[in-house]
N, C-alpha and C positions, 0 to 999 in steps of 0.2 A: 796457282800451283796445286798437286794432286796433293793429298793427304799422304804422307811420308810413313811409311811402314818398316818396321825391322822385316819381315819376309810378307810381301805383299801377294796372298793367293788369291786374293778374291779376285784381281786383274789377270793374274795368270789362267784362273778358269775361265775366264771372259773370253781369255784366249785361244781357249782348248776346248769351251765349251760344245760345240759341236760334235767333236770326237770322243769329248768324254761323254756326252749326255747317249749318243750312239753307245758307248758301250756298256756303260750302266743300264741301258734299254735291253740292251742283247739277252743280262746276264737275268735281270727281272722275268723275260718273258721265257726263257730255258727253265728257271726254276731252280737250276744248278745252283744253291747257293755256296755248297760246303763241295770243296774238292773238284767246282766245275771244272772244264776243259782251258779254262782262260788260268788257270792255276799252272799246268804244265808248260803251254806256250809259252806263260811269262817266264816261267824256269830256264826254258829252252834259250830265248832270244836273249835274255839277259848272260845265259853261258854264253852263245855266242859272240853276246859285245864284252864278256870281260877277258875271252880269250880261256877258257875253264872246264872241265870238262863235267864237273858237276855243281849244279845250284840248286842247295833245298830250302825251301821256302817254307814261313815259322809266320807265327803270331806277332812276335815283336823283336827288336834287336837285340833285349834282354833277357830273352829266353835262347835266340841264335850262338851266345855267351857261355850259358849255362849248357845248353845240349854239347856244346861242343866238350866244355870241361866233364860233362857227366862219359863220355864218349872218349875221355884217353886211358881208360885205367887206374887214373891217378886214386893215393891211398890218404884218411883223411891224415892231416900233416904237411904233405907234401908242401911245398912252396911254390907259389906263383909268382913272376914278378912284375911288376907292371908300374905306372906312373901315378903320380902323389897329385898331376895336373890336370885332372880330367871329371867328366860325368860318373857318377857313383858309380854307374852299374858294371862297370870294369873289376871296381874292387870285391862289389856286392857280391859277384856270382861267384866270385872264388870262396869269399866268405862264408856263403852259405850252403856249402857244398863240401861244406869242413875244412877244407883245405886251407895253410897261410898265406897269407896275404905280405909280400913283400915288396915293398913302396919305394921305388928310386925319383930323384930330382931329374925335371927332363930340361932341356939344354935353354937357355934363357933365351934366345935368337928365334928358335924355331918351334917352341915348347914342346917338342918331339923329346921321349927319350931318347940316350943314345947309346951305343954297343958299348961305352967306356965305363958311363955309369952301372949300365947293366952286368957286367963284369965281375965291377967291384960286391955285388949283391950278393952272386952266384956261389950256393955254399955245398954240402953235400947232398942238401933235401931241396934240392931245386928240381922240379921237373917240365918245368913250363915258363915261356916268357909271351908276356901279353902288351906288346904296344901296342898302343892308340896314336892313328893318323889325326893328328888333332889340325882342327879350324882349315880341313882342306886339302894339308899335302903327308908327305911320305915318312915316315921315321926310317933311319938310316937302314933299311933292311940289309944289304949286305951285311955289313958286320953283326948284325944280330942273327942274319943267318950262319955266320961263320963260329960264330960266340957256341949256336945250338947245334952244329955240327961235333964242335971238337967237345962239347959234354954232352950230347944225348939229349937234347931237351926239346919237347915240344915247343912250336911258335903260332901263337893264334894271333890273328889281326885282327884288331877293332877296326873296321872301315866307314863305320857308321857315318862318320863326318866328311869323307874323302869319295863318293859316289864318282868313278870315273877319273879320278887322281892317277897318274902314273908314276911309277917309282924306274929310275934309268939308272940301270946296271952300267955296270965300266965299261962296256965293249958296245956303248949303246941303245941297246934294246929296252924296251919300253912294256915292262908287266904292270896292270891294273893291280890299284892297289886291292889288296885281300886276297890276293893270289900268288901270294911269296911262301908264306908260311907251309904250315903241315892246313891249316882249316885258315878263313877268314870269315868276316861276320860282318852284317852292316843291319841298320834299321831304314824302315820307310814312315818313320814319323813324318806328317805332312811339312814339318817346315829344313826337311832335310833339301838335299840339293836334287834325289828322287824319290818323292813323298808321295804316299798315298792318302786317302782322305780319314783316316782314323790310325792304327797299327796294323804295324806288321817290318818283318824283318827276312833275312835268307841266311846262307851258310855259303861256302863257297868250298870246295877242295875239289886236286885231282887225281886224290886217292879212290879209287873204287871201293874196297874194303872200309874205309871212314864211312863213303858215301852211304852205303850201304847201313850202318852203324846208327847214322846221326838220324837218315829217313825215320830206323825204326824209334830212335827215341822219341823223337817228335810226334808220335803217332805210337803212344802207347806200350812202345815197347814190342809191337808188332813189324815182324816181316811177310808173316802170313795171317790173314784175317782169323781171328780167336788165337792166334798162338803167340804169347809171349817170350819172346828171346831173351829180351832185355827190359830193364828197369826204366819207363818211359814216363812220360808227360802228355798234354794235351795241348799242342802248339802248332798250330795253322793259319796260311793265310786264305783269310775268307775268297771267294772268287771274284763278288764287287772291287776289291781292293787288286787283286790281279790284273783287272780288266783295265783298273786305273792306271797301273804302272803300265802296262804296257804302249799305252799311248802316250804317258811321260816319259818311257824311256828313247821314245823315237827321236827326242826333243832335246836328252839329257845334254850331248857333247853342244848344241848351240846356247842351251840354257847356261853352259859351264864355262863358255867363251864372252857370254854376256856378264857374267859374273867380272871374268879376267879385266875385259874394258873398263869396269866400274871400281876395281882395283886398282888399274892402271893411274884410272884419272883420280883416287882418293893420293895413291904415292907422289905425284907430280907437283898437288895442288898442297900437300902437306911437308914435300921434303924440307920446306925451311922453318916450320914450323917451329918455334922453339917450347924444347918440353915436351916432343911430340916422338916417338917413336914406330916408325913405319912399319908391316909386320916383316920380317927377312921371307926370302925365299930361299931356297935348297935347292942346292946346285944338282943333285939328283931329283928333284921330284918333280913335275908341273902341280901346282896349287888350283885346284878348283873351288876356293874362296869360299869355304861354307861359311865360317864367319870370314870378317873384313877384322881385324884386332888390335889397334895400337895399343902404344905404353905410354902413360902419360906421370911424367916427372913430378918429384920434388911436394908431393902429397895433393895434388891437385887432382885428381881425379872425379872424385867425387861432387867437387865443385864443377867442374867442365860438365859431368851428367847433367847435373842441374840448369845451366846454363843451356845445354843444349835440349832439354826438356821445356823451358822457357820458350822458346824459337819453335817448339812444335818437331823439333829432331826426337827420335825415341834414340836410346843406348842404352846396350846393356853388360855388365859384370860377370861374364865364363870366364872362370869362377869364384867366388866372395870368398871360401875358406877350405883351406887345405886338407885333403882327405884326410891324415894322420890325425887331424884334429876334434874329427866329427866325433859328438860320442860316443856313437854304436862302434866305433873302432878304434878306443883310449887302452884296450886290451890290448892290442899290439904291442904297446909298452914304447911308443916314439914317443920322442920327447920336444917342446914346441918350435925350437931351432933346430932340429937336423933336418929340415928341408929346405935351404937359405934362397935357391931358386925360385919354388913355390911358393914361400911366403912374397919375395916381393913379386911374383907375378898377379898374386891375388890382391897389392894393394895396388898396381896400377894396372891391369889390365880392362880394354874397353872397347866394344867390338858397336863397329857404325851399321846402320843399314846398308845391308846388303841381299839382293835379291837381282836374279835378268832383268826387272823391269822395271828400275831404277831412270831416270832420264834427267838432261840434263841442267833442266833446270833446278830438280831436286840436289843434285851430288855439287852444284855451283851453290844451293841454300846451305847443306850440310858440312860440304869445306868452308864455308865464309863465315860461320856461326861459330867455328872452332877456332878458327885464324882471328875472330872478335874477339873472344873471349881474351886470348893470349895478349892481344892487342891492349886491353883493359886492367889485366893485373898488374 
């Protein structure tokens, strides 16, 4: 059997090699390193697959965050609200931009925050509500769009984990996720669901006048060479790392269907599992499985790691401990129970390998390893 990987690239470049090693060659012998032509293009076709009408392209998913919050006016105070279940840099960029940081519980089924909790948040200095499409699919955007309608507030997407996720509206219709809001935001760390070979991240909106806005933050603060409009940063993606997405993104919607499969067959192989909780899916979203995530009961978690660590299976713990807790943000003043959700999702959650290129005699070692274990205690 192959060597079992949490996100297995070095097979996936095996795979692409050819077309990648083609465009890394292109961009070498252009010289274009900073701002080539393969910069625009990717902008261009990735607008087109998300359905968008403007995509700016940044250095990484955590400055895509920042530009965006530096780019609403917001005043330092202001409040952001966001999830208590996620990757720092959700919280980070509000944080460090002055702004408050206000941390709601997201729904234990789908770790998504939701419009109900967000709700209860919303106080007079709220200007901004930031979900995160966590482990793949959609946070309830309607009602969070509806939430930000009847008070004024901006809504920025974290889409980092949800690359090609669809969020379906009540009459049907199928928007890419990061493209509900006022801005969305995604990263291309390589081990994302469209990764490039180091960082880099985008922006998404299709607002013209944002568009406009966020281009010049990212780029110094300029709209015209030497003139600064705006108070900017130094955030781009290289042109090697454009050249790369472009030919992953030709690949994205099969890679994301290969995902599905490998989900499919983890739900089937584990629904009797006892102690095992499968991840739920959202009746509005399609899930593109960036992680695979069960819940594992009754404090056993960490033993089953083990166990499956034993067997040559990797897993891993997104995430050990809950934002409100970390030090750098004890200043908020939350206190260690008011996030009852996120603390037990932090003791049992546990996300399997998952990767397109998983097969099956790997996902037959990896369920059987799990269903032993169970089998043993």
């Amino acid at each position: 059997m192959r060597e079992i990987q949490m996100v297995d690239l070095s097979l996936q470049y095996e795979n692409l090699r050819t077309e990648i090693d083609g465009a890394i060659r292109s961009v070498l012998e252009s010289t274009a390193f900073i701002r080539g032509p393969e910069v625009k293009l990717f902008e261009e076709e990735l607008s087109r697959y998300l359905g968008i009408k403007h995509v700016i392209s940044c250095g990484n998913g955590t400055d895509a965050l920042q530009i965006v919050l530096m780019s609403l006016g917001l005043k330092p105070g202001d409040e952001v609200i966001t999830t208590d279940f996620t990757f720092i840099a959700s919280l980070e960029t509000i944080a460090l931009l002055g702004f408050k940081p206000v941390i709601v519980d997201p729904e234990y089924g789908t770790f998504n925050i939701s419009a109900r909790g967000v709700r209860k948040a919303i106080t007079s200095r709220t200007r901004a509500i930031l979900p995160v499409h966590l482990f793949g699919q959609c946070a309830d955007m309607s009602g969070i769009m509806e939430l930000a309608a009847e008070h004024n507030l901006y809504v920025i997407e974290d889409a980092a984990q949800a690359a090609g996720a669809g969020f379906i509206k009540a009459g049907g219709e199928v928007l890419k996720a990061g493209t509900i809001g006022n801005a969305g935001t995604t990263s291309f760390f390589p081990s994302k669901n469209l990764g490039c070979y180091g960082d880099g991240g985008a922006i998404f909106t299709a607002d013209d006048e944002l568009a406009a806005k966020l281009r010049s933050i990212a780029n110094h603060g300029m709209k015209q060479r030497y003139h600064y409009d705006d108070i900017g940063i130094n955030s781009r993606l290289d042109t090697l790392q454009a050249a790369i997405l472009r030919v992953k993104l030709r690949y994205l919607d099969s890679f994301n269907m290969a995902r599905k499969a490998a989900a499919d067959f983890y739900d089937e192989a584990l629904a009797d599992a006892p102690l095992v909780e499968v991840p739920e899916r959202s009746a509005f979203s399609t899930h593109i499985f960036h992680q695979y995530t069960i819940k594992v009961k009754n404090g056993l978690r960490d033993r089953l790691k083990e166990h499956l660590a034993a067997r040559n299976v990797p897993a891993m713990v997104y995430y050990p401990g809950p934002l409100h807790l970390q030090k750098a943000y004890r200043y908020l003043g939350y206190g260690e129970n008011d996030f009852p959700v996120t603390s037990a999702l932090c003791s049992e959650v546990l996300s399997l390998p998952m990767h397109p290129d998983l097969d099956q005699e790997q996902l037959n070692h990896i369920t059987g390893s799990i269903l032993e274990f169970f089998e043993t205690i």
